[in-house]
KENU-302601 format. One record per residue: residue in one letter; x, y, z of N, C-alpha, C, O in turn. Coordinates in pm, whole numbers, plus 50000, padded with zeros to 5 digits. Example, Ala and Ser with C-alpha at 12.3 -4.5 7.8 and 13.67 -1.06 7.14 Angstrom:
<nodes>
(node A, (51319, 49431, 50780), (51230, 49550, 50780), (51320, 49670, 50780), (51424, 49668, 50846)) (node S, (51285, 49775, 50708), (51367, 49894, 50714), (51290, 50003, 50787), (51341, 50114, 50804)) 
</nodes>
This chain:
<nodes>
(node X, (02520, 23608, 52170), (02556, 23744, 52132), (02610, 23743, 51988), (02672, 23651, 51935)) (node X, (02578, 23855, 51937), (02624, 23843, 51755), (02701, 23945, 51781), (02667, 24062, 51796)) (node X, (02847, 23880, 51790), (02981, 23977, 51746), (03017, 24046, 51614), (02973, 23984, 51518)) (node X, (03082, 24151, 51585), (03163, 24158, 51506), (03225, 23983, 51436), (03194, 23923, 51332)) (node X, (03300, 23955, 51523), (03335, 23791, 51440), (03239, 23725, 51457), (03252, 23654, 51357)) (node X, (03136, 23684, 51512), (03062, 23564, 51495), (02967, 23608, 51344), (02923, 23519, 51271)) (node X, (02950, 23719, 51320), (02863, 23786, 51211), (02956, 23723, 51030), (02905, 23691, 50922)) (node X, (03084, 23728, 51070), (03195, 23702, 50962), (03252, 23567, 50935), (03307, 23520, 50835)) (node X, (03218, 23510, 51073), (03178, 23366, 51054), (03102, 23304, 51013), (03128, 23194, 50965)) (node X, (02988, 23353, 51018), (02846, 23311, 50927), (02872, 23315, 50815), (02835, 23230, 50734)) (node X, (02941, 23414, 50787), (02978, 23453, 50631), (03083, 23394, 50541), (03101, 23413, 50421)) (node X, (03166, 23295, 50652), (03252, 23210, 50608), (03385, 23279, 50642), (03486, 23210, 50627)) (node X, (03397, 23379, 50676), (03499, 23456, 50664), (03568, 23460, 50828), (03499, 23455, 50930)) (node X, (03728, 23469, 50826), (03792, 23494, 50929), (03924, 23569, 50957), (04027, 23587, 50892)) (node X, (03884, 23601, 51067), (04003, 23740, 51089), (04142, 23710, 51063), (04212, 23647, 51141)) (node X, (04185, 23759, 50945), (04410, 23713, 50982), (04446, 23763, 51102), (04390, 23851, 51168)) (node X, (04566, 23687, 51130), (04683, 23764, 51209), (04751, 23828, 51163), (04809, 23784, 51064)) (node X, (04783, 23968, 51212), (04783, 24085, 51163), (04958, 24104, 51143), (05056, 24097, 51217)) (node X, (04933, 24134, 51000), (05086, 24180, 50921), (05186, 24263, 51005), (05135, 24347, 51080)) (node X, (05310, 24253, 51004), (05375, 24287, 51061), (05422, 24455, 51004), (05375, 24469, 50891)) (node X, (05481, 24552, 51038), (05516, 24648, 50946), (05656, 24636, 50853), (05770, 24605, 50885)) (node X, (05609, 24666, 50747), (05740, 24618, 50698), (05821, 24770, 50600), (05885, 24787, 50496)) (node X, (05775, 24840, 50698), (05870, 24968, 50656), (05884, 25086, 50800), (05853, 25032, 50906)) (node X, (05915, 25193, 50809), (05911, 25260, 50886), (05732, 25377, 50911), (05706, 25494, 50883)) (node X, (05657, 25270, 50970), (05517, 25283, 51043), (05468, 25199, 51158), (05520, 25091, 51186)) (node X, (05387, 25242, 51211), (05304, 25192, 51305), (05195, 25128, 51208), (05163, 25192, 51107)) (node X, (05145, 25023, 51231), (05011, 24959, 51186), (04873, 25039, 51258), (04760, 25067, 51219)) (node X, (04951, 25060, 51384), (04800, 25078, 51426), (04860, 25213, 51514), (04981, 25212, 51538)) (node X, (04772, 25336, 51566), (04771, 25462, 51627), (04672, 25495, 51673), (04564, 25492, 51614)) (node X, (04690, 25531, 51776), (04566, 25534, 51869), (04544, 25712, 51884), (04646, 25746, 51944)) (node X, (04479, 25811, 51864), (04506, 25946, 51921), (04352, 25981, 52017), (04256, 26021, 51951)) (node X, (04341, 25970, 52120), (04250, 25981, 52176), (04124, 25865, 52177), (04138, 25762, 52243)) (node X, (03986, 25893, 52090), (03944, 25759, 52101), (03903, 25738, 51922), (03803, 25679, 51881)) (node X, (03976, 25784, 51864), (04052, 25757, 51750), (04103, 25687, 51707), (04184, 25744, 51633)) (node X, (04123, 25517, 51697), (04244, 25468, 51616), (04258, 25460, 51473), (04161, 25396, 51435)) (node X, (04340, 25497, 51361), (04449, 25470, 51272), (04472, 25339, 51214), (04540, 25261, 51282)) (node X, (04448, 25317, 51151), (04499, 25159, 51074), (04542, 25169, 50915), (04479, 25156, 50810)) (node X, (04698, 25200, 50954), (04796, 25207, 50845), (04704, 25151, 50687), (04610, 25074, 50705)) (node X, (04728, 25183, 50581), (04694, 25096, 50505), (04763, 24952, 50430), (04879, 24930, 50394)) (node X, (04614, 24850, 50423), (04658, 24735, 50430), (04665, 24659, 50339), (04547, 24653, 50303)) (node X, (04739, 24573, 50254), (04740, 24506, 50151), (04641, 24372, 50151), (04566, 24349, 50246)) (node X, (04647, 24295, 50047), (04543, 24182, 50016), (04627, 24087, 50029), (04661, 24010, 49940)) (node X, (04681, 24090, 50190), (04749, 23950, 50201), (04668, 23849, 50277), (04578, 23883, 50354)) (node X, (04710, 23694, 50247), (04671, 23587, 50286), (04783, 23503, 50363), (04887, 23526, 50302)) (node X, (04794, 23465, 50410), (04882, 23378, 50529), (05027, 23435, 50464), (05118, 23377, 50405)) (node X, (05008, 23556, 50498), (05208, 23588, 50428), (05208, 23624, 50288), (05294, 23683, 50222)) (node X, (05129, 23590, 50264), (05170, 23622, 50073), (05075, 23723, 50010), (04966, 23726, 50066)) (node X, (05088, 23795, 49918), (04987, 23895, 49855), (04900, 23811, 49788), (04945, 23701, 49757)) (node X, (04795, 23835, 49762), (04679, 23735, 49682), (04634, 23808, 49594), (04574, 23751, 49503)) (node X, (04642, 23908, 49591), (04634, 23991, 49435), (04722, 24084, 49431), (04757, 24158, 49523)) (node X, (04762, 24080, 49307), (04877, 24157, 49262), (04822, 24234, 49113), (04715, 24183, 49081)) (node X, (04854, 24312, 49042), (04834, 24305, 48963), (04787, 24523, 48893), (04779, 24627, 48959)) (node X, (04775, 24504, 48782), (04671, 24671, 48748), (04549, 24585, 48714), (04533, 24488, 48640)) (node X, (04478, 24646, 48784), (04300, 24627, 48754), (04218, 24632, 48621), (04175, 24724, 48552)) (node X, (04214, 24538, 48616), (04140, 24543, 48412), (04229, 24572, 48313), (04196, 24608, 48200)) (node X, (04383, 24551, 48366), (04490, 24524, 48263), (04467, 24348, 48295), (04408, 24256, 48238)) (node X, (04551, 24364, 48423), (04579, 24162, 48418), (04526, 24128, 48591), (04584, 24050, 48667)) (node X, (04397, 24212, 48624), (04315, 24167, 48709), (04184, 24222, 48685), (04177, 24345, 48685)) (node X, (04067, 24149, 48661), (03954, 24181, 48682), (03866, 24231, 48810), (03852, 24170, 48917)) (node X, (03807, 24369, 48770), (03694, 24409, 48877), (03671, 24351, 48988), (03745, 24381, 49082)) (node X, (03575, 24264, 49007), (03562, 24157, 49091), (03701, 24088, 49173), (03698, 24075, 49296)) (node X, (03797, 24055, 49106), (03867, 24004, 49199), (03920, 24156, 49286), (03886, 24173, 49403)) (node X, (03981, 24230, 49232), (03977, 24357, 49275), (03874, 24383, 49383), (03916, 24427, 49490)) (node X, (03746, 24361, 49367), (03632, 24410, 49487), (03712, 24321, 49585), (03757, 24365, 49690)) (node X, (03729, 24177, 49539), (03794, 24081, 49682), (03884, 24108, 49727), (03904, 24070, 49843)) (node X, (03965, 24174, 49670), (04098, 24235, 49758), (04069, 24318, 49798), (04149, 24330, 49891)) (node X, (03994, 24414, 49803), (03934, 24547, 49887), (03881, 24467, 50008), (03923, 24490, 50121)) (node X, (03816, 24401, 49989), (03792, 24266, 50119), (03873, 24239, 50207), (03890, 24253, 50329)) (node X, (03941, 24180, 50080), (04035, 24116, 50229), (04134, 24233, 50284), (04193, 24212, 50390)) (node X, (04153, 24352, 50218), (04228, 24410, 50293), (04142, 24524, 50406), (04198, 24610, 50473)) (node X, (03989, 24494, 50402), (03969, 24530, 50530), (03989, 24420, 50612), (04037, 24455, 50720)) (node X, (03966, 24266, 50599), (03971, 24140, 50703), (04100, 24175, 50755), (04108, 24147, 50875)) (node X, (04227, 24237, 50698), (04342, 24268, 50763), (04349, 24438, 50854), (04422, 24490, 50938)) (node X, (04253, 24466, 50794), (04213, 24611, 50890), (04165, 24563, 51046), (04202, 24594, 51159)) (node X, (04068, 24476, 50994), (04016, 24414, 51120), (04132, 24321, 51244), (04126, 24316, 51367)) (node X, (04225, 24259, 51150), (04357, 24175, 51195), (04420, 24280, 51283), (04447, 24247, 51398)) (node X, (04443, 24387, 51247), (04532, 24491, 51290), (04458, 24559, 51380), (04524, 24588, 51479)) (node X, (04353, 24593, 51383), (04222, 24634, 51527), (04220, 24504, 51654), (04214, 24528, 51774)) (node X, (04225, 24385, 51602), (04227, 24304, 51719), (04330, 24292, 51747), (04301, 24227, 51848)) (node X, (04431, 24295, 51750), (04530, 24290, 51803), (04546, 24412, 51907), (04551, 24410, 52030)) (node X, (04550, 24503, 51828), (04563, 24595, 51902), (04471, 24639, 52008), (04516, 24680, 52114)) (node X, (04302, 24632, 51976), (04218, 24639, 52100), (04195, 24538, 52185), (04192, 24555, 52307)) (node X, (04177, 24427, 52129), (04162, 24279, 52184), (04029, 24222, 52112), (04019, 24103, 52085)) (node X, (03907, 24334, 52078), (03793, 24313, 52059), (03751, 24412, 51963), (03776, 24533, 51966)) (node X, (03656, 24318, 51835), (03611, 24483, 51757), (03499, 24493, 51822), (03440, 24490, 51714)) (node X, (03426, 24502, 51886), (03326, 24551, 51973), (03350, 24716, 52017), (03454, 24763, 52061)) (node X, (03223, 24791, 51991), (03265, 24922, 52026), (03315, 25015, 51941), (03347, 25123, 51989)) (node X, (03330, 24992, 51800), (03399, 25031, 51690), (03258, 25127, 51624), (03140, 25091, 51615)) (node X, (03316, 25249, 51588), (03255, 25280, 51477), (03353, 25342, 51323), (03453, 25415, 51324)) (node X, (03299, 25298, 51236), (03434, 25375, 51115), (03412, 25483, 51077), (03307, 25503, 51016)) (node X, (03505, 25592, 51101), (03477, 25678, 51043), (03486, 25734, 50889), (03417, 25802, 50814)) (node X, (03641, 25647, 50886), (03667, 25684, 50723), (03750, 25545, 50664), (03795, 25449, 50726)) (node X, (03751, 25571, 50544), (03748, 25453, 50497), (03858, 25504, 50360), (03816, 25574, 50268)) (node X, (04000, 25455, 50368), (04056, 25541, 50213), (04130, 25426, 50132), (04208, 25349, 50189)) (node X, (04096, 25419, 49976), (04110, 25295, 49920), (04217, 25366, 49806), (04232, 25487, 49791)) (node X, (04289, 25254, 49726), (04390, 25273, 49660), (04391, 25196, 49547), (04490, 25123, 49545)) (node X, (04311, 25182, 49440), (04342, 25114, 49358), (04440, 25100, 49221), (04446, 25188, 49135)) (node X, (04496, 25005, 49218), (04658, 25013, 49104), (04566, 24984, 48947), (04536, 24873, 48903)) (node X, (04536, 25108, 48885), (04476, 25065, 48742), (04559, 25212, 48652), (04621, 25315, 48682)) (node X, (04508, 25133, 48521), (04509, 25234, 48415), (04451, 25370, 48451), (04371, 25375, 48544)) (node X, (04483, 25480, 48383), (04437, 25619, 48370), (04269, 25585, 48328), (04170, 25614, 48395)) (node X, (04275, 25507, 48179), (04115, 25486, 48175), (04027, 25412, 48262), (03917, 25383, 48215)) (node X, (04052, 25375, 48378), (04032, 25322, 48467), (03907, 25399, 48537), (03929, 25511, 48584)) (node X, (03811, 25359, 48544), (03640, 25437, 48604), (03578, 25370, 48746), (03498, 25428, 48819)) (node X, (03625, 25251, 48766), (03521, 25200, 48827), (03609, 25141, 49019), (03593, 25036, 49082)) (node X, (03687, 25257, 49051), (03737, 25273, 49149), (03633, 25264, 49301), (03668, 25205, 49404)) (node X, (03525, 25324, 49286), (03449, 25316, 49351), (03358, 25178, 49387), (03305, 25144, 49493)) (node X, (03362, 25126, 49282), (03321, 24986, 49299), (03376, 24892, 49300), (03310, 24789, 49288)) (node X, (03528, 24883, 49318), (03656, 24856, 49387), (03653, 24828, 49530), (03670, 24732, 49605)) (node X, (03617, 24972, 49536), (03632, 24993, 49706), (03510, 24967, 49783), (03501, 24973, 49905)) (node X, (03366, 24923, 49657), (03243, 24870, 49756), (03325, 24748, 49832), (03284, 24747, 49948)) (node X, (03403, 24666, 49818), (03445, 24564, 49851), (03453, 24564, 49987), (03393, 24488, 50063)) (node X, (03536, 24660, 50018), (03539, 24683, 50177), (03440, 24742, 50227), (03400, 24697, 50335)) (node X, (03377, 24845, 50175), (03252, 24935, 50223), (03176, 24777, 50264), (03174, 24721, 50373)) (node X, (03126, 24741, 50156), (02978, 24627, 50166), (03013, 24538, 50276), (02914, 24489, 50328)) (node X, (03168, 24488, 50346), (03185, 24459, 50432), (03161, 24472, 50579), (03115, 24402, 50669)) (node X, (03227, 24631, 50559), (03226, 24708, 50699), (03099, 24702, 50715), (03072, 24611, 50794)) (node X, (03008, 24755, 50676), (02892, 24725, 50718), (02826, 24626, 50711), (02708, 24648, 50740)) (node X, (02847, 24524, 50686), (02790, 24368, 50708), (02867, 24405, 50873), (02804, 24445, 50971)) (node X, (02946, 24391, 50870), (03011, 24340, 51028), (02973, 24444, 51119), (02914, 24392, 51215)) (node X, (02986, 24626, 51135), (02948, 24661, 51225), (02790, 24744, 51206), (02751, 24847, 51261)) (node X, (02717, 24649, 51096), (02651, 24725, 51113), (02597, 24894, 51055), (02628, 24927, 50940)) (node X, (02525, 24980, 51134), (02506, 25092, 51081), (02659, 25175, 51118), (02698, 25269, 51049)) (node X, (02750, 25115, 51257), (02810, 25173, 51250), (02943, 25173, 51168), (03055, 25218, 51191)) (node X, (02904, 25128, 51097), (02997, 25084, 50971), (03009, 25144, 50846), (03089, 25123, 50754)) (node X, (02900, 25234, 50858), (02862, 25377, 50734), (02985, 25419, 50773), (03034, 25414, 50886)) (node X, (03044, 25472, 50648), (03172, 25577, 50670), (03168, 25658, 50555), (03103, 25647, 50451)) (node X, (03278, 25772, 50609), (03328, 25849, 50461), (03413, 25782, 50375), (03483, 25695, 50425)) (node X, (03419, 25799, 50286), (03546, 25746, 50210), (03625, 25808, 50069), (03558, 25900, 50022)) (node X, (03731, 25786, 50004), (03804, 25778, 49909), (03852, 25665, 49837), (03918, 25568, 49871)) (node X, (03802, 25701, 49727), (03885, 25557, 49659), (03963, 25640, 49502), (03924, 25694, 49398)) (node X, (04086, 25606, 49567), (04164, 25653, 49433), (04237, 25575, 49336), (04305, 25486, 49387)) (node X, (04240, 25584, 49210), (04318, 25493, 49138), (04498, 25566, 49161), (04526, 25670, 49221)) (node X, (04595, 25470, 49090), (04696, 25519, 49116), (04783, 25436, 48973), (04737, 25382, 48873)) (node X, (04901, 25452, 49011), (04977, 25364, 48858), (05024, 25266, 48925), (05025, 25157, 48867)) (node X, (05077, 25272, 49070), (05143, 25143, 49154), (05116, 25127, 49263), (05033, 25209, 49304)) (node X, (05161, 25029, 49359), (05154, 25014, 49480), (05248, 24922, 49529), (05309, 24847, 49452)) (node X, (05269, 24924, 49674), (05363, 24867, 49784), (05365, 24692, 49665), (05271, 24654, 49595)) (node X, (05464, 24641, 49677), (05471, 24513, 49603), (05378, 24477, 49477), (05395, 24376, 49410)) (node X, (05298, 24553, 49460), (05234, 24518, 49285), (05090, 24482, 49350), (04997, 24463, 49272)) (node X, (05076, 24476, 49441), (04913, 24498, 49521), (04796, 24565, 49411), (04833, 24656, 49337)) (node X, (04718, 24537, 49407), (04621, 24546, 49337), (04546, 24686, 49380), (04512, 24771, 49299)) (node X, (04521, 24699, 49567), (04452, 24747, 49622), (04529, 24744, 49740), (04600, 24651, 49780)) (node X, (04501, 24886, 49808), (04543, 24897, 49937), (04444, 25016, 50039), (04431, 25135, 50011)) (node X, (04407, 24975, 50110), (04292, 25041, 50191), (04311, 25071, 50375), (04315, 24978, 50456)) (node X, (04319, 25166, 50401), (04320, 25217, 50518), (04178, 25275, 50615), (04066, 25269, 50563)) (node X, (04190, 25319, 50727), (04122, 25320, 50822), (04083, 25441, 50936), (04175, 25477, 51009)) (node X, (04019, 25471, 50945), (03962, 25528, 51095), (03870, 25499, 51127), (03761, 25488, 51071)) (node X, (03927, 25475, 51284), (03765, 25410, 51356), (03778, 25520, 51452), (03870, 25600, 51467)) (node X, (03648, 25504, 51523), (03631, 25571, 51676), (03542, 25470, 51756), (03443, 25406, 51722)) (node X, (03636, 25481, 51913), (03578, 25363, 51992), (03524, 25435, 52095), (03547, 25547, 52142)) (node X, (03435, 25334, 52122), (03342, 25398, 52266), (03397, 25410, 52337), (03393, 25533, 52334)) (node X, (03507, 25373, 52480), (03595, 25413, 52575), (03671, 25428, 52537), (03716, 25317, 52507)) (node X, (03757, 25524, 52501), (03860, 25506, 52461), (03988, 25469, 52604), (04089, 25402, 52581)) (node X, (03962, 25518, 52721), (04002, 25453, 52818), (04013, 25315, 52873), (04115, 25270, 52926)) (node X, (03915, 25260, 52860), (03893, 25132, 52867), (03974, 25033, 52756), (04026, 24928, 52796)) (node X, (03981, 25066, 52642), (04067, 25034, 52508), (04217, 25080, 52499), (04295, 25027, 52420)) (node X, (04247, 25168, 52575), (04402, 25226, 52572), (04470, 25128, 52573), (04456, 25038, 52656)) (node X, (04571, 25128, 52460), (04716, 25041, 52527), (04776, 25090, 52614), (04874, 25032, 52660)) 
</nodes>
Protein backbone atom coordinates (compact mmCIF):
# COMPACT_ATOMS: atom_id res chain seq x y z
CA UNK A 1 0.00 0.00 0.00
CA UNK A 2 1.46 3.58 -0.83
CA UNK A 3 0.74 5.72 2.25
CA UNK A 4 0.83 9.19 2.83
CA UNK A 5 4.34 8.22 4.74
CA UNK A 6 5.62 5.51 2.74
CA UNK A 7 5.31 8.14 -0.41
CA UNK A 8 7.72 10.71 1.92
CA UNK A 9 9.88 8.05 2.58
CA UNK A 10 10.78 7.46 -0.85
CA UNK A 11 11.47 10.93 -0.86
CA UNK A 12 13.81 10.72 1.96
CA UNK A 13 11.71 12.61 4.07
CA UNK A 14 10.12 11.95 7.65
CA UNK A 15 7.38 12.95 9.79
CA UNK A 16 8.58 15.08 13.23
CA UNK A 17 7.08 14.70 16.47
CA UNK A 18 4.85 17.24 16.76
CA UNK A 19 5.76 20.67 18.58
CA UNK A 20 4.32 21.31 21.58
CA UNK A 21 2.20 24.74 21.95
CA UNK A 22 4.08 27.21 23.21
CA UNK A 23 1.62 29.99 23.74
CA UNK A 24 -2.04 30.12 24.48
CA UNK A 25 -3.49 27.65 21.34
CA UNK A 26 -4.47 24.42 20.42
CA UNK A 27 -2.14 22.89 17.64
CA UNK A 28 -4.69 21.03 16.34
CA UNK A 29 -8.99 21.63 16.19
CA UNK A 30 -11.16 19.52 15.02
CA UNK A 31 -14.85 21.26 14.03
CA UNK A 32 -16.84 18.65 12.49
CA UNK A 33 -14.88 16.81 9.73
CA UNK A 34 -12.72 19.78 9.51
CA UNK A 35 -9.44 19.82 11.26
CA UNK A 36 -7.27 23.11 11.97
CA UNK A 37 -3.56 22.98 12.21
CA UNK A 38 -2.35 26.02 14.09
CA UNK A 39 0.44 27.51 12.13
CA UNK A 40 3.76 25.88 12.09
CA UNK A 41 7.30 26.92 12.22
CA UNK A 42 10.54 25.35 10.41
CA UNK A 43 11.52 23.42 13.31
CA UNK A 44 13.88 20.44 13.42
CA UNK A 45 14.34 18.23 16.54
CA UNK A 46 13.52 21.38 18.89
CA UNK A 47 15.27 24.04 17.26
CA UNK A 48 14.18 26.53 14.40
CA UNK A 49 16.22 25.75 11.19
CA UNK A 50 15.55 28.86 9.53
CA UNK A 51 15.42 31.98 10.93
CA UNK A 52 15.93 34.86 9.28
CA UNK A 53 14.09 37.93 6.47
CA UNK A 54 14.08 36.26 3.13
CA UNK A 55 16.61 37.72 0.58
CA UNK A 56 17.94 39.99 3.33
CA UNK A 57 20.04 37.11 5.24
CA UNK A 58 18.08 34.03 3.79
CA UNK A 59 17.81 32.98 0.33
CA UNK A 60 14.60 31.89 -1.74
CA UNK A 61 15.27 28.40 -1.84
CA UNK A 62 16.14 27.86 1.58
CA UNK A 63 12.94 29.71 2.34
CA UNK A 64 10.98 27.19 -0.20
CA UNK A 65 12.65 24.47 2.47
CA UNK A 66 11.23 25.91 5.32
CA UNK A 67 7.81 26.14 3.78
CA UNK A 68 8.60 22.31 3.69
CA UNK A 69 9.38 21.55 6.54
CA UNK A 70 6.81 23.45 8.12
CA UNK A 71 4.23 21.44 6.36
CA UNK A 72 6.38 17.96 7.56
CA UNK A 73 5.31 19.61 11.01
CA UNK A 74 1.69 20.16 9.74
CA UNK A 75 1.77 16.62 9.01
CA UNK A 76 3.56 15.96 12.78
CA UNK A 77 0.60 17.70 14.26
CA UNK A 78 -2.20 15.64 12.00
CA UNK A 79 -0.64 12.36 13.20
CA UNK A 80 -0.76 12.78 16.32
CA UNK A 81 -3.77 13.91 16.52
CA UNK A 82 -5.58 11.44 13.93
CA UNK A 83 -3.21 8.56 14.25
CA UNK A 84 -3.08 8.32 10.35
CA UNK A 85 -2.85 10.84 7.36
CA UNK A 86 -4.91 8.59 5.37
CA UNK A 87 -8.27 10.10 4.44
CA UNK A 88 -7.08 13.68 4.35
CA UNK A 89 -7.98 16.13 1.90
CA UNK A 90 -6.48 20.00 2.17
CA UNK A 91 -8.47 22.41 1.86
CA UNK A 92 -6.49 25.49 2.50
CA UNK A 93 -3.23 26.14 2.81
CA UNK A 94 -2.02 29.86 4.55
CA UNK A 95 1.73 30.80 4.40
CA UNK A 96 3.66 33.62 6.14
CA UNK A 97 6.66 34.76 4.88
CA UNK A 98 9.24 37.21 7.08
CA UNK A 99 10.77 39.50 4.05
CA UNK A 100 11.33 42.98 2.98
CA UNK A 101 8.42 45.24 1.58
CA UNK A 102 10.36 44.74 -1.88
CA UNK A 103 9.90 41.35 -1.39
CA UNK A 104 7.83 39.56 -4.72
CA UNK A 105 8.35 36.14 -4.69
CA UNK A 106 6.07 34.98 -1.69
CA UNK A 107 4.30 32.68 -3.72
CA UNK A 108 7.15 30.72 -4.59
CA UNK A 109 7.98 30.55 -0.99
CA UNK A 110 4.99 28.90 -0.31
CA UNK A 111 5.35 26.40 -3.55
CA UNK A 112 7.45 24.70 -0.90
CA UNK A 113 4.67 23.33 0.92
CA UNK A 114 2.11 23.38 -1.95
CA UNK A 115 4.70 21.04 -4.23
CA UNK A 116 4.69 18.88 -1.14
CA UNK A 117 1.15 18.49 -0.20
CA UNK A 118 0.61 17.22 -3.25
CA UNK A 119 3.47 14.88 -3.70
CA UNK A 120 2.02 13.19 -0.51
CA UNK A 121 -1.77 13.33 -0.88
CA UNK A 122 -1.90 13.43 -4.12
CA UNK A 123 -4.81 15.23 -6.12
CA UNK A 124 -6.17 15.56 -2.84
CA UNK A 125 -3.67 17.79 -1.94
CA UNK A 126 -4.77 20.71 -4.45
CA UNK A 127 -5.75 23.46 -2.10
CA UNK A 128 -6.59 27.12 -1.80
CA UNK A 129 -4.10 29.17 -0.48
CA UNK A 130 -2.38 32.52 0.81
CA UNK A 131 0.93 33.39 1.03
CA UNK A 132 1.72 36.63 2.69
CA UNK A 133 4.87 38.45 3.33
CA UNK A 134 5.11 40.14 6.71
CA UNK A 135 8.12 42.19 8.65
CA UNK A 136 8.33 39.36 11.54
CA UNK A 137 7.47 36.27 12.97
CA UNK A 138 7.07 33.97 16.18
CA UNK A 139 11.07 33.67 17.08
CA UNK A 140 12.69 35.17 13.78
CA UNK A 141 11.19 32.14 11.65
CA UNK A 142 11.62 32.70 8.24
CA UNK A 143 8.19 31.13 7.36
CA UNK A 144 5.22 30.00 9.07
CA UNK A 145 2.36 28.03 7.41
CA UNK A 146 -0.95 26.74 8.54
CA UNK A 147 -3.72 24.36 7.60
CA UNK A 148 -7.13 22.95 6.76
CA UNK A 149 -7.88 19.64 6.01
CA UNK A 150 -11.16 17.71 5.64
CA UNK A 151 -11.36 14.01 6.56
CA UNK A 152 -13.45 11.33 5.27
CA UNK A 153 -15.15 10.08 8.66
CA UNK A 154 -15.01 12.42 10.58
CA UNK A 155 -16.54 10.01 13.21
CA UNK A 156 -14.32 7.41 12.85
CA UNK A 157 -11.29 10.14 13.36
CA UNK A 158 -12.92 11.99 16.40
CA UNK A 159 -10.89 12.42 19.42
Amino acid sequence: MNTVEARLCDRGLEIPAPAPSSASYVPVLQVGNLIYVSGQLPMRDGKLAFQGVVEWNLGTEDARKAAELCLLNIFGQLKAYLGSLEGLRCVRLGGFVQSRSSFREHASVLNGASDLLIFALGDRGKHVRAAVGCSSLPLNAAVEVEAIFQIDDPGHLAH
